[in-house]
mmCIF file of the N, C-alpha and C atoms, coordinates in Angstrom:
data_MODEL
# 
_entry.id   MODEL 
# 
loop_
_atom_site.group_PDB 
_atom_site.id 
_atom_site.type_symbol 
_atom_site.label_atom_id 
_atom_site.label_alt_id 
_atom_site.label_comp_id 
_atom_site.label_asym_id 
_atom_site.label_entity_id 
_atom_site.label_seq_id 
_atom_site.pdbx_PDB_ins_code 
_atom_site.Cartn_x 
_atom_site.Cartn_y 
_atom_site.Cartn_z 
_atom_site.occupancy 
_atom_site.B_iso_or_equiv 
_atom_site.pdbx_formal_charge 
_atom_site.auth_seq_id 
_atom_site.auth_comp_id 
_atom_site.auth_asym_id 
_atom_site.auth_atom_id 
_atom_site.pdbx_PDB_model_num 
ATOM 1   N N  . UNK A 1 1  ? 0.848   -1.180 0.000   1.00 0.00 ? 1  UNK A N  1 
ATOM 2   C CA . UNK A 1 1  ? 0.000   0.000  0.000   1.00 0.00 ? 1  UNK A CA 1 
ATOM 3   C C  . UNK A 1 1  ? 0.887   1.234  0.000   1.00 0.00 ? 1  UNK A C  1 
ATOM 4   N N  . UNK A 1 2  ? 0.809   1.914  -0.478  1.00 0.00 ? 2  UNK A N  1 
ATOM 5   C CA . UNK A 1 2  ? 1.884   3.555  -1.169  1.00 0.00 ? 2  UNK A CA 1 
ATOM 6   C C  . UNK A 1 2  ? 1.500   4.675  -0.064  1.00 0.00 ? 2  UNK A C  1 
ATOM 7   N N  . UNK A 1 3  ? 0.496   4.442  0.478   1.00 0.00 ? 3  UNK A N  1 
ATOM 8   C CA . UNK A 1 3  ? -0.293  5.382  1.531   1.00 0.00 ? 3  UNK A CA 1 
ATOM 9   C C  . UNK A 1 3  ? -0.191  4.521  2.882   1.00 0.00 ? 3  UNK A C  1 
ATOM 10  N N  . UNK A 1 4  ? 0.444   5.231  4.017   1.00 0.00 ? 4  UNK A N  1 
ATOM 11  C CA . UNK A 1 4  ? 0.349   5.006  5.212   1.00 0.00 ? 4  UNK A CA 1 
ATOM 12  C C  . UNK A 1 4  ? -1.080  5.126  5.791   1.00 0.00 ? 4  UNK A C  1 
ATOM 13  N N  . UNK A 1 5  ? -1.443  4.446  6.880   1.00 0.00 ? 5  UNK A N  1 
ATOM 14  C CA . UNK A 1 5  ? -2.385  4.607  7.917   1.00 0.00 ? 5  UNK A CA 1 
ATOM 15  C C  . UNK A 1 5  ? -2.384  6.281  8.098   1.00 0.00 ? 5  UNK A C  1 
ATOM 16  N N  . UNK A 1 6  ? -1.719  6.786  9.033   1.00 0.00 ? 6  UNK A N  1 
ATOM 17  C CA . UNK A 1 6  ? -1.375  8.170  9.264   1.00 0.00 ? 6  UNK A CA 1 
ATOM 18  C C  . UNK A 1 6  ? -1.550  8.966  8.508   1.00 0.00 ? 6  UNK A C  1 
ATOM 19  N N  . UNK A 1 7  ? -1.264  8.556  7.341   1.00 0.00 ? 7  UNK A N  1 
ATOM 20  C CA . UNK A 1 7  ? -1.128  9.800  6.256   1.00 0.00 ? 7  UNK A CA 1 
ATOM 21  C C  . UNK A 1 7  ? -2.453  9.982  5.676   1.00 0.00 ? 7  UNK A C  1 
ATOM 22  N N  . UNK A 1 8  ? -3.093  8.901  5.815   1.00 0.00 ? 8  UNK A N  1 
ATOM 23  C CA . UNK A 1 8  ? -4.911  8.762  5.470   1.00 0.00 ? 8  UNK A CA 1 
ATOM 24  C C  . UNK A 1 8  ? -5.654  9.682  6.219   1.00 0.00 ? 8  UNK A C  1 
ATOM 25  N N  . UNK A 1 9  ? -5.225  9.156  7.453   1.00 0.00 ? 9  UNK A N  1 
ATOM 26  C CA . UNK A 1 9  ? -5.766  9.875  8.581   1.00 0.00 ? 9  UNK A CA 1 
ATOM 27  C C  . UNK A 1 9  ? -5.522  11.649 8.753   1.00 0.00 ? 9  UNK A C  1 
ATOM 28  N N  . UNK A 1 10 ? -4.601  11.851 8.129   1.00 0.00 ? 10 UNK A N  1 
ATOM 29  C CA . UNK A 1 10 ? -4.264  13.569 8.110   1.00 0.00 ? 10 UNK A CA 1 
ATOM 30  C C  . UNK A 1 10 ? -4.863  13.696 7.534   1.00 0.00 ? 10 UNK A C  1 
ATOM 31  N N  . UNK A 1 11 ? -5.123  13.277 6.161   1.00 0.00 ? 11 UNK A N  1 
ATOM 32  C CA . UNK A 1 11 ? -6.028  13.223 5.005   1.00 0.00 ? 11 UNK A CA 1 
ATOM 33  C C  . UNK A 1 11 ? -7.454  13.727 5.498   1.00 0.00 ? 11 UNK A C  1 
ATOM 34  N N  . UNK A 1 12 ? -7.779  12.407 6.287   1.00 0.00 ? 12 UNK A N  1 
ATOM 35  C CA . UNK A 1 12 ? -9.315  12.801 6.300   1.00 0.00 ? 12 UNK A CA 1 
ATOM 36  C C  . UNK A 1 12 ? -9.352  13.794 7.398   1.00 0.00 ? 12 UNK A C  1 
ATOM 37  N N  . UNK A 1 13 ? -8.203  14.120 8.393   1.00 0.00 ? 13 UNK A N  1 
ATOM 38  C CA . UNK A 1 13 ? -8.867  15.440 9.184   1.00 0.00 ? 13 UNK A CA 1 
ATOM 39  C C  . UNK A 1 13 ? -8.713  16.440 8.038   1.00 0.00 ? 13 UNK A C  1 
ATOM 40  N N  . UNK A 1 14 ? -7.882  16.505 7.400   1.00 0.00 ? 14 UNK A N  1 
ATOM 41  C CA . UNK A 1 14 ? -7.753  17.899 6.189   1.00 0.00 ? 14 UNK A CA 1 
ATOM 42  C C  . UNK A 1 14 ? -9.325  18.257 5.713   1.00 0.00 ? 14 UNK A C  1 
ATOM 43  N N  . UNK A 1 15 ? -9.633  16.739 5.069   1.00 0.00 ? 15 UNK A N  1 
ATOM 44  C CA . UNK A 1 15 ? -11.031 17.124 4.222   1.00 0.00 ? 15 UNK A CA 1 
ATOM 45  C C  . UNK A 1 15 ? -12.239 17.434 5.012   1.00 0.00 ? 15 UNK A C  1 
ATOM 46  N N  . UNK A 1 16 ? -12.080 17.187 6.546   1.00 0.00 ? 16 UNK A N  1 
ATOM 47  C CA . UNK A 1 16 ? -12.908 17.441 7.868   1.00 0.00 ? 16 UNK A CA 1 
ATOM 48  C C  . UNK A 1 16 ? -13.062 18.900 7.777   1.00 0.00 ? 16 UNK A C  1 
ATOM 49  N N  . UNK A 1 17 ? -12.310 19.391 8.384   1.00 0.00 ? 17 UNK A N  1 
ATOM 50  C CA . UNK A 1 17 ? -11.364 20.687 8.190   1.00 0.00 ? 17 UNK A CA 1 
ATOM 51  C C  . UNK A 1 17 ? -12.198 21.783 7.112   1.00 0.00 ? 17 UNK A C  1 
ATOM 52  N N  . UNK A 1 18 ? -11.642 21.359 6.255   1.00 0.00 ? 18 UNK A N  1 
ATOM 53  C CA . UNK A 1 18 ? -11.938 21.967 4.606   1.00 0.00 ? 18 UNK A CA 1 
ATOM 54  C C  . UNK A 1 18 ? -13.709 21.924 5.355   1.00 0.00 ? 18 UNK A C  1 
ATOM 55  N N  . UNK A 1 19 ? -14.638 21.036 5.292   1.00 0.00 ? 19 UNK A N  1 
ATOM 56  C CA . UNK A 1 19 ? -15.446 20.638 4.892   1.00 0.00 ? 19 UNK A CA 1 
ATOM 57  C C  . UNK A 1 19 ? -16.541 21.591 5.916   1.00 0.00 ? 19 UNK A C  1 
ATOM 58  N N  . UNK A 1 20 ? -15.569 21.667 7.468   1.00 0.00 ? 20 UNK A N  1 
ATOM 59  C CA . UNK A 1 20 ? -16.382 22.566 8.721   1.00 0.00 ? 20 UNK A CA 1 
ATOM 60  C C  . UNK A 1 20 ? -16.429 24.117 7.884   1.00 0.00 ? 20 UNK A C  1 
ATOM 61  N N  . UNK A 1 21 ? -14.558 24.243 7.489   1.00 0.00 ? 21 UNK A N  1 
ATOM 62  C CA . UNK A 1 21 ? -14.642 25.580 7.313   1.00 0.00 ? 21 UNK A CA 1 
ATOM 63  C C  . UNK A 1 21 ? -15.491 25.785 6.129   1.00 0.00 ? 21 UNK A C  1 
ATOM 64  N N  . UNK A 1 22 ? -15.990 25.434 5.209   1.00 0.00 ? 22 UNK A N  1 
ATOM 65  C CA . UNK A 1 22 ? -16.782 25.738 4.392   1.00 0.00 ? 22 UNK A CA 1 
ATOM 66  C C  . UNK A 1 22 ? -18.511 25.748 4.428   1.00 0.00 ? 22 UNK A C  1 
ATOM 67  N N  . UNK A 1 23 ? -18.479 24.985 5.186   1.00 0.00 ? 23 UNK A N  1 
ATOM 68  C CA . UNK A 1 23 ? -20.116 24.888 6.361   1.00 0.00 ? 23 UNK A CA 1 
ATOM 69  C C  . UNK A 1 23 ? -20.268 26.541 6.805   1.00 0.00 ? 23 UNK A C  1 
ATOM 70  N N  . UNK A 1 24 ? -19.339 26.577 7.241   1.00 0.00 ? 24 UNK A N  1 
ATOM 71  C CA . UNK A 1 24 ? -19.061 28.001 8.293   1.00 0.00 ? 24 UNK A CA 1 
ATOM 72  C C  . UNK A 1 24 ? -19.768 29.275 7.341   1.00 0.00 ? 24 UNK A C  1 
ATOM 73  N N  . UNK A 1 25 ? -18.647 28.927 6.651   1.00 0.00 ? 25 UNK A N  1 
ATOM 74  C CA . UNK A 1 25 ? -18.667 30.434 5.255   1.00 0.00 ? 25 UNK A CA 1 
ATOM 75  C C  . UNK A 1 25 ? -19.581 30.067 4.479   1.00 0.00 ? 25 UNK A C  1 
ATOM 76  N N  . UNK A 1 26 ? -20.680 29.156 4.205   1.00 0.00 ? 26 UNK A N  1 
ATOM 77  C CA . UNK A 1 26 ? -21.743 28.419 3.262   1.00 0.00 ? 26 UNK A CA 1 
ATOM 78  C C  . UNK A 1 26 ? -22.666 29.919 4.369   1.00 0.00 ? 26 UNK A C  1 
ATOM 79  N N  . UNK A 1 27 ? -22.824 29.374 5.513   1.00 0.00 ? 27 UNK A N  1 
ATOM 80  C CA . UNK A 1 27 ? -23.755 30.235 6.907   1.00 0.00 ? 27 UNK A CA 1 
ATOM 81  C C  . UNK A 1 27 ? -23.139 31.406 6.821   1.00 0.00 ? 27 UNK A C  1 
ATOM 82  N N  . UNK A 1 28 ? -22.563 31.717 6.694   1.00 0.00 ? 28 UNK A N  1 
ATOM 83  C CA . UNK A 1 28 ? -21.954 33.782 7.115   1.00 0.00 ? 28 UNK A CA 1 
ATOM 84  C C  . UNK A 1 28 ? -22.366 34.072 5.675   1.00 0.00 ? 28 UNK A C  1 
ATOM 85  N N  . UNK A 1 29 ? -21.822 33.084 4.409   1.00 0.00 ? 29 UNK A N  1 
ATOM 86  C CA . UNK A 1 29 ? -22.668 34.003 2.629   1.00 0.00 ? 29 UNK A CA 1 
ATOM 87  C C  . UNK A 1 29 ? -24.162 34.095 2.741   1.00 0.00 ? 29 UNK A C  1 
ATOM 88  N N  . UNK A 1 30 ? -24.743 33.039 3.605   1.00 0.00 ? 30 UNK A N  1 
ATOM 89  C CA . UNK A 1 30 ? -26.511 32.709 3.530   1.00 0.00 ? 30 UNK A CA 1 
ATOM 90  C C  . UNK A 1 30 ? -26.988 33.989 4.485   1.00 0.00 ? 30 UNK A C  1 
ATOM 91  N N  . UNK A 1 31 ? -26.180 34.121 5.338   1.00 0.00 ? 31 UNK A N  1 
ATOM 92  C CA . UNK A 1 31 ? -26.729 35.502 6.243   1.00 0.00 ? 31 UNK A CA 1 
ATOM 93  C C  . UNK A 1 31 ? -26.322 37.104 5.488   1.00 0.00 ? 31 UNK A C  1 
ATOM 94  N N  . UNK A 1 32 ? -25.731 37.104 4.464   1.00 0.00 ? 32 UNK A N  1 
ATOM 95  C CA . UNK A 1 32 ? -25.206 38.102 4.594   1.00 0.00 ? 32 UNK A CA 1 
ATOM 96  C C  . UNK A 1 32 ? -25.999 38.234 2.852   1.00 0.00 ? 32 UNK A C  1 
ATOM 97  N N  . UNK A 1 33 ? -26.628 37.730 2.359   1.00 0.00 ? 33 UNK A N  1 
ATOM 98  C CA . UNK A 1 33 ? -27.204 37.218 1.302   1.00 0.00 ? 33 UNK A CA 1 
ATOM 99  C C  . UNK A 1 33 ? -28.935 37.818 1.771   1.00 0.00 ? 33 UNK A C  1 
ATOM 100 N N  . UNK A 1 34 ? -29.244 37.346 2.911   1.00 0.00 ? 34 UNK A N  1 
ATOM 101 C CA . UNK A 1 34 ? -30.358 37.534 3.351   1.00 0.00 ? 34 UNK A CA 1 
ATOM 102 C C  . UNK A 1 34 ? -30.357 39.379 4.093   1.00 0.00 ? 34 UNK A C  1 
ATOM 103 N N  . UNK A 1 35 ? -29.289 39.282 4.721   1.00 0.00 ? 35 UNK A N  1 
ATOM 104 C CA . UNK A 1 35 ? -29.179 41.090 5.055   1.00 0.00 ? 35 UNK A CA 1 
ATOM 105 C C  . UNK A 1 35 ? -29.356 41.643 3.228   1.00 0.00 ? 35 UNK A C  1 
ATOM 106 N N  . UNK A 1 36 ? -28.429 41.192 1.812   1.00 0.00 ? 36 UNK A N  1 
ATOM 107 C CA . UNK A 1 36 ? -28.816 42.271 1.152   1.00 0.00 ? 36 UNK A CA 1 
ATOM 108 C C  . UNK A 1 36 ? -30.310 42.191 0.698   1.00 0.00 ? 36 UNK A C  1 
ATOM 109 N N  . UNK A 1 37 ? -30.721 41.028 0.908   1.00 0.00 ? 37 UNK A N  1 
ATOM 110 C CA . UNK A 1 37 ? -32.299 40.708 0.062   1.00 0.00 ? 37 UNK A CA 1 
ATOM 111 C C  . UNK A 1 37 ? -33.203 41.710 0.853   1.00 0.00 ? 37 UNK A C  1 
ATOM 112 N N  . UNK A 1 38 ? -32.845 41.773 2.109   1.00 0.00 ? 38 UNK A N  1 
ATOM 113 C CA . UNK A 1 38 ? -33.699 42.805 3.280   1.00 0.00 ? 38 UNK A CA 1 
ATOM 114 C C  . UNK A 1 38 ? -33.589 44.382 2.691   1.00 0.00 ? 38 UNK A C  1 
ATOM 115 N N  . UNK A 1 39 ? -32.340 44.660 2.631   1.00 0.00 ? 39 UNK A N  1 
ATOM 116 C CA . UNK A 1 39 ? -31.535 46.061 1.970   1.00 0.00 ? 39 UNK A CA 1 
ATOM 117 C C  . UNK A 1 39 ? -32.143 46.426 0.656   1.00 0.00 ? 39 UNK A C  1 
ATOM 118 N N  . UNK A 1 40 ? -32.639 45.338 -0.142  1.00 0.00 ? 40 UNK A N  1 
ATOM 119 C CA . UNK A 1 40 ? -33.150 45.323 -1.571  1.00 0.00 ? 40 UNK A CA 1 
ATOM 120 C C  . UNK A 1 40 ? -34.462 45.795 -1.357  1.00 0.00 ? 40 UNK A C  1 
ATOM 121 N N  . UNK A 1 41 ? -35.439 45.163 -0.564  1.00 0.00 ? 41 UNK A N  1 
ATOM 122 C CA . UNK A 1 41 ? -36.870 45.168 0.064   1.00 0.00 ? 41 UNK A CA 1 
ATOM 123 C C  . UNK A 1 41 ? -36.856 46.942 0.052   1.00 0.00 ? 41 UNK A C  1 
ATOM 124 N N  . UNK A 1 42 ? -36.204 47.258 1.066   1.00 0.00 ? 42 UNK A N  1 
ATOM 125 C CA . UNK A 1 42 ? -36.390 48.430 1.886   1.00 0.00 ? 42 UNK A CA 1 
ATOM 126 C C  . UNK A 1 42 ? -36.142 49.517 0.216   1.00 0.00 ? 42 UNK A C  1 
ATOM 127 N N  . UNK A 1 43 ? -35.128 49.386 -0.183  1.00 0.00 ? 43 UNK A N  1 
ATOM 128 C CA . UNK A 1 43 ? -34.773 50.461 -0.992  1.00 0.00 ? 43 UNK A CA 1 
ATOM 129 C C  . UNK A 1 43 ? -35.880 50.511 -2.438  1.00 0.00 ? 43 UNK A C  1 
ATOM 130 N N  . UNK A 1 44 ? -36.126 49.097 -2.327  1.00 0.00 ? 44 UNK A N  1 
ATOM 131 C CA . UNK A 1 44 ? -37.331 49.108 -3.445  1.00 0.00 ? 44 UNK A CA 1 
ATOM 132 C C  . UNK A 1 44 ? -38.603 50.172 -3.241  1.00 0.00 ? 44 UNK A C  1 
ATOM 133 N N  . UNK A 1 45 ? -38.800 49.799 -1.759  1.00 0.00 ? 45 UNK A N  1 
ATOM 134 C CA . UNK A 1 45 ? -40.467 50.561 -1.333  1.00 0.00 ? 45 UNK A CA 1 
ATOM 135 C C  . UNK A 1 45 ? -39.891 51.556 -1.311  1.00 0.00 ? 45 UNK A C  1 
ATOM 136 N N  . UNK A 1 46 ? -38.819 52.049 -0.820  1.00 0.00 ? 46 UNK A N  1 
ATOM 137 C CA . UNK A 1 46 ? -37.944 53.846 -0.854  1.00 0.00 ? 46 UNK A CA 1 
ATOM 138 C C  . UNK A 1 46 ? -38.771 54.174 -1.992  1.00 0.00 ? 46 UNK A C  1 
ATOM 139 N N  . UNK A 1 47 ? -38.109 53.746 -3.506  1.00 0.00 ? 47 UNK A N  1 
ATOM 140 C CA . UNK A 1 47 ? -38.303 53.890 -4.519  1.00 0.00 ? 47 UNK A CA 1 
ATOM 141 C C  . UNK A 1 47 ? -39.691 54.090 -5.259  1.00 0.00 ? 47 UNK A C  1 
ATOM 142 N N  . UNK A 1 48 ? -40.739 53.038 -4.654  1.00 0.00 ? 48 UNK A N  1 
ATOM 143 C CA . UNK A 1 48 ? -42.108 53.250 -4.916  1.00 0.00 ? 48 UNK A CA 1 
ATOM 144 C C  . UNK A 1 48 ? -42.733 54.270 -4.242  1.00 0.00 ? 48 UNK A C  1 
ATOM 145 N N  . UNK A 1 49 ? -42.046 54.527 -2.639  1.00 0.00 ? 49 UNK A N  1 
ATOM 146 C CA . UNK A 1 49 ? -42.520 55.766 -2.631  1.00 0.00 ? 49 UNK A CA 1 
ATOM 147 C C  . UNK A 1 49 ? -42.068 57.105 -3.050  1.00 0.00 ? 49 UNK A C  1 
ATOM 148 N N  . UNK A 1 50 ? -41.049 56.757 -3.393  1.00 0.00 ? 50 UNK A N  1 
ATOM 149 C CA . UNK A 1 50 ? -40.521 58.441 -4.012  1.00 0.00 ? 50 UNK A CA 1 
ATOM 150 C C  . UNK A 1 50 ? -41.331 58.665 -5.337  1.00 0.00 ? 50 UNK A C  1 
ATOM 151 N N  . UNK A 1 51 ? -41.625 57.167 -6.205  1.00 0.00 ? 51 UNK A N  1 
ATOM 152 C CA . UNK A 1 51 ? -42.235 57.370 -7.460  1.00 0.00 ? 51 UNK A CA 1 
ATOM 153 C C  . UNK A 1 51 ? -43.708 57.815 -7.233  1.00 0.00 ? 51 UNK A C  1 
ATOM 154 N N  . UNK A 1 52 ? -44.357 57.818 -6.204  1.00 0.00 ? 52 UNK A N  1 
ATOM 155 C CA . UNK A 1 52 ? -45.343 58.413 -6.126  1.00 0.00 ? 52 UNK A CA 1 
ATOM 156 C C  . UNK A 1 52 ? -45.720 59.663 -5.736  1.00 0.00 ? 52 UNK A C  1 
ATOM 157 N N  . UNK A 1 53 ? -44.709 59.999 -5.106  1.00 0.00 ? 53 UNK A N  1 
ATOM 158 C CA . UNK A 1 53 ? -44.633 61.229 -4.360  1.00 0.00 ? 53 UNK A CA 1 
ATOM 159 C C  . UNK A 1 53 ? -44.407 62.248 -5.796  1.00 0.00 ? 53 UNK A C  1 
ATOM 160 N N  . UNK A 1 54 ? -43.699 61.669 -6.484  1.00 0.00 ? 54 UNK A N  1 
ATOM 161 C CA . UNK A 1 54 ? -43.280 62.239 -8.000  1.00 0.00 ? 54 UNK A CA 1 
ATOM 162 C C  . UNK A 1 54 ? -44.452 62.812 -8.649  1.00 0.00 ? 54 UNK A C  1 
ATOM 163 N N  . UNK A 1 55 ? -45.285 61.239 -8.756  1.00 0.00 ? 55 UNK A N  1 
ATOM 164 C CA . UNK A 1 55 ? -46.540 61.097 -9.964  1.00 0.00 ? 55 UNK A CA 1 
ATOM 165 C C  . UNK A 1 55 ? -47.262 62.441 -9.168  1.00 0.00 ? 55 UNK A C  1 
ATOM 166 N N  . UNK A 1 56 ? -47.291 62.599 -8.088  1.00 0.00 ? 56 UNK A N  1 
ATOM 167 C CA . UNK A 1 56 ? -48.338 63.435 -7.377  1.00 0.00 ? 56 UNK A CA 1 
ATOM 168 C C  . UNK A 1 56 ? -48.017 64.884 -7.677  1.00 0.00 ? 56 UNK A C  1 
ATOM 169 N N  . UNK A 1 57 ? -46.721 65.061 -7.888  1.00 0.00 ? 57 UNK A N  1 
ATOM 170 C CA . UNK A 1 57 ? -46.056 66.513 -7.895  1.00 0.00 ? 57 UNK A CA 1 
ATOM 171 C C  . UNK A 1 57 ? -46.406 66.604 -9.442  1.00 0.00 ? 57 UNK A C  1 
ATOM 172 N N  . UNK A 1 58 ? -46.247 65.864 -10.185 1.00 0.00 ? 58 UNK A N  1 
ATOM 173 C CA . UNK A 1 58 ? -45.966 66.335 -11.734 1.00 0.00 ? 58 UNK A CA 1 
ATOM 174 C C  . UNK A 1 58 ? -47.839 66.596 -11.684 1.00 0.00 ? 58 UNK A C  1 
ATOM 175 N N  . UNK A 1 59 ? -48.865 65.844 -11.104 1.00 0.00 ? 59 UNK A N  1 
ATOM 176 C CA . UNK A 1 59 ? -50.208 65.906 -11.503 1.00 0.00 ? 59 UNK A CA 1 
ATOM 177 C C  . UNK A 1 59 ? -50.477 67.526 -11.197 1.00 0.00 ? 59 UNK A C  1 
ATOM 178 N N  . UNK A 1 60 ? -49.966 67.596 -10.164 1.00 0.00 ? 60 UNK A N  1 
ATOM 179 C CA . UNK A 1 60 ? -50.110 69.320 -9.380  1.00 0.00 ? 60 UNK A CA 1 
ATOM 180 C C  . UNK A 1 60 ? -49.392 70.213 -10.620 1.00 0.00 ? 60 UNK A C  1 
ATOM 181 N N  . UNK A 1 61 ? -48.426 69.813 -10.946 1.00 0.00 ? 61 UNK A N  1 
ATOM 182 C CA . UNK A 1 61 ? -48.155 70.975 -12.521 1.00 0.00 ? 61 UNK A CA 1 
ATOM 183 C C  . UNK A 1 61 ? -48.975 72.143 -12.810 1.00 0.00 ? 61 UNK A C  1 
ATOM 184 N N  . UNK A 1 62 ? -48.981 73.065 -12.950 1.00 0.00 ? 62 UNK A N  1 
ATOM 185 C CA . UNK A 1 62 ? -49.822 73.486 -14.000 1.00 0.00 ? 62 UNK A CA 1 
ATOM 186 C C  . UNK A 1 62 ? -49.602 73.364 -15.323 1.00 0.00 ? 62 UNK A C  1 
ATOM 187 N N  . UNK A 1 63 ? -50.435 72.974 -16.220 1.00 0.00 ? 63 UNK A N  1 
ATOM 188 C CA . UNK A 1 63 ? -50.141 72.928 -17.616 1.00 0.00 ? 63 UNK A CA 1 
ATOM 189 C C  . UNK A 1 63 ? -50.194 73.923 -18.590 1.00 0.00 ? 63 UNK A C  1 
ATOM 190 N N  . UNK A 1 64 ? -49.408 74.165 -19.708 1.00 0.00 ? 64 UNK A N  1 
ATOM 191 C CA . UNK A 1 64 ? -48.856 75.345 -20.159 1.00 0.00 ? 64 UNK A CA 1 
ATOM 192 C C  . UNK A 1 64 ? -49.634 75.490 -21.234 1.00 0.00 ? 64 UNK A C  1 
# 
């Protein structure tokens, strides 16, 4: 066998390892993913209300 016991075994803590730390950072992108979807929400309705506040000003116009 070309591969030691031991050396397997580093092996599989490595891919352990790899596998937590990427769990980790999978959870901190999913939270931080969900803060911009929140950030998106908010700035959208900003937006619908400024567009109305708009439609309302241009109706008040007087026309020429």
């Amino acid at each position: 066998m070309s591969i030691s016991l031991d050396q397997f075994e580093r092996k599989v803590d490595q891919m352990v390892a790899i596998c937590a730390s990427l769990r980790s950072e999978n959870q901190d992108l999913r939270a931080h993913v969900a803060s911009l979807e929140a950030e998106k929400a908010a700035l959208a309705k900003k937006i619908e209300v400024t567009a109305g506040r708009l439609e309302s000003l241009l109706e008040r116009l007087p026309e020429e």
